[in-house]
ZAKETI-841343 format. One record per residue: residue in three letters; z, y, x of N, C-alpha, C in turn. Coordinates in steps of 0.1 Angstrom, whole numbers, plus 5000, padded with zeros to 4 digits. Layout:
N
<r 'ALA' <Z Y X> <Z Y X> <Z Y X>>,
...
//
This chain:
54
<r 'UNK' <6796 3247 3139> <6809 3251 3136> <6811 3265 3142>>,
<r 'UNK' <6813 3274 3136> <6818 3289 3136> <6830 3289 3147>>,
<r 'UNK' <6837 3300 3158> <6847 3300 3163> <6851 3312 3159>>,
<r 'UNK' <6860 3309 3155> <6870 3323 3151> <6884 3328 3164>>,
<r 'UNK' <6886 3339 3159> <6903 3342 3171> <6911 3333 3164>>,
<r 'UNK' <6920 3327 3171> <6931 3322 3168> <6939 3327 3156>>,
<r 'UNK' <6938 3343 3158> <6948 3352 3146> <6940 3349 3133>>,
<r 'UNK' <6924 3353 3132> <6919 3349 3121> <6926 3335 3115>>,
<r 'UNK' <6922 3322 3122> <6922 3310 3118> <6938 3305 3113>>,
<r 'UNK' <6948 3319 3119> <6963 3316 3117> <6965 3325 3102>>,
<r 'UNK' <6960 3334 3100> <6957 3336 3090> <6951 3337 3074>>,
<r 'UNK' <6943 3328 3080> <6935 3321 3072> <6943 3312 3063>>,
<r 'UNK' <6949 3300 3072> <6960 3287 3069> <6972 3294 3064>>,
<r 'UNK' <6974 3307 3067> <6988 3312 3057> <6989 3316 3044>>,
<r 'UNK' <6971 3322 3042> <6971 3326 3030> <6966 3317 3018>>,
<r 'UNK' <6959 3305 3027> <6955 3295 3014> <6967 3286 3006>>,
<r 'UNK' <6982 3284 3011> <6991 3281 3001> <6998 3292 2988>>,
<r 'UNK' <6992 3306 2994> <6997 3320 2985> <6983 3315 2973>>,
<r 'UNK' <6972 3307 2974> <6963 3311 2962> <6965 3293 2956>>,
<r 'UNK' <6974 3289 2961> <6977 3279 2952> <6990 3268 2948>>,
<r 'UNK' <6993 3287 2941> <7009 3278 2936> <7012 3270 2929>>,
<r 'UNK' <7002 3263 2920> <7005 3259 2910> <7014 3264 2901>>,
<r 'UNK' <7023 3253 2895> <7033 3261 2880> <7046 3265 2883>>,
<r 'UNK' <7049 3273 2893> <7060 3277 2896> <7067 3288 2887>>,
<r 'UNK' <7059 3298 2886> <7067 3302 2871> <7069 3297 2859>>,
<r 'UNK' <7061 3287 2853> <7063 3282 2842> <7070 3273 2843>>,
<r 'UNK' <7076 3266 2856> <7087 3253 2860> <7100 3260 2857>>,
<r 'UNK' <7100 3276 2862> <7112 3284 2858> <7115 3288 2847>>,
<r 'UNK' <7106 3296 2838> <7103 3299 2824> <7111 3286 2817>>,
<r 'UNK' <7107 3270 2818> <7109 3261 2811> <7126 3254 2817>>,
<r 'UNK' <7127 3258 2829> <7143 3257 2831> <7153 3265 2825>>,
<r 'UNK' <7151 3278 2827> <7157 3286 2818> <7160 3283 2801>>,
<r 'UNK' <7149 3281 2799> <7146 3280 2786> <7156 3267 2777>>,
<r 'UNK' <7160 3255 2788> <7159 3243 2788> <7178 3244 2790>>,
<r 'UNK' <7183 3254 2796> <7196 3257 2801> <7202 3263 2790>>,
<r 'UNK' <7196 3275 2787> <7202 3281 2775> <7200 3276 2762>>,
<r 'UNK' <7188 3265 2762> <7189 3256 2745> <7203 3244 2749>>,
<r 'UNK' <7205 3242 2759> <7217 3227 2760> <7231 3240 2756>>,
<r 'UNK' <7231 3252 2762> <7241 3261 2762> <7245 3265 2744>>,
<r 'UNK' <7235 3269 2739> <7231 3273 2726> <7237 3260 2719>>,
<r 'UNK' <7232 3244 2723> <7237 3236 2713> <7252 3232 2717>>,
<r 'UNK' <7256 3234 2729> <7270 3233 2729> <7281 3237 2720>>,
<r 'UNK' <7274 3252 2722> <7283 3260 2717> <7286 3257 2701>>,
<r 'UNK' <7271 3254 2695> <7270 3256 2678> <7277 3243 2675>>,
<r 'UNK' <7278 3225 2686> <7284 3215 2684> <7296 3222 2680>>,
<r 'UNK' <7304 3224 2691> <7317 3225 2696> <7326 3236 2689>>,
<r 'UNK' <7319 3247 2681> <7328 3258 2679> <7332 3246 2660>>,
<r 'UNK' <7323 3236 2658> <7333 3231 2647> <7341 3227 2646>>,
<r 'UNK' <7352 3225 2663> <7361 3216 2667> <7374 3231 2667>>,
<r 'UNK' <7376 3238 2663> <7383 3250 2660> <7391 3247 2655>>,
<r 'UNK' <7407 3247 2655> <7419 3243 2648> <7421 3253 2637>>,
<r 'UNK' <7420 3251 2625> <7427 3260 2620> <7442 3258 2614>>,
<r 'UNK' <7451 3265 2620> <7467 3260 2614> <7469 3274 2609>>,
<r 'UNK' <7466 3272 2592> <7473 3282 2582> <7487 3277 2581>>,
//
């Protein structure tokens, strides 16, 4: 077993969660996406509920 400085070995363990984010942009990408289609269908439901009094 290799001994390293403490600072190496502390920076070692900080940077191996930065190389494995998994799908964190694409969790966002598909929230967004997912907000503005419920938004988009509200709107197209609901604007048929318009009173018109001629």
């Amino acid at each position: 077993m290799e001994h390293y400085p403490a600072a190496v070995r502390l920076a070692e363990a900080a940077n191996a969660p930065a190389q494995h984010q998994g799908a964190g942009n694409l969790l966002r990408v598909v929230l967004v996406v997912m907000i503005l289609g419920c938004l988009l269908t509200g709107w197209f439901l609901l604007r048929g509920y318009k009173r018109n009094d001629d």
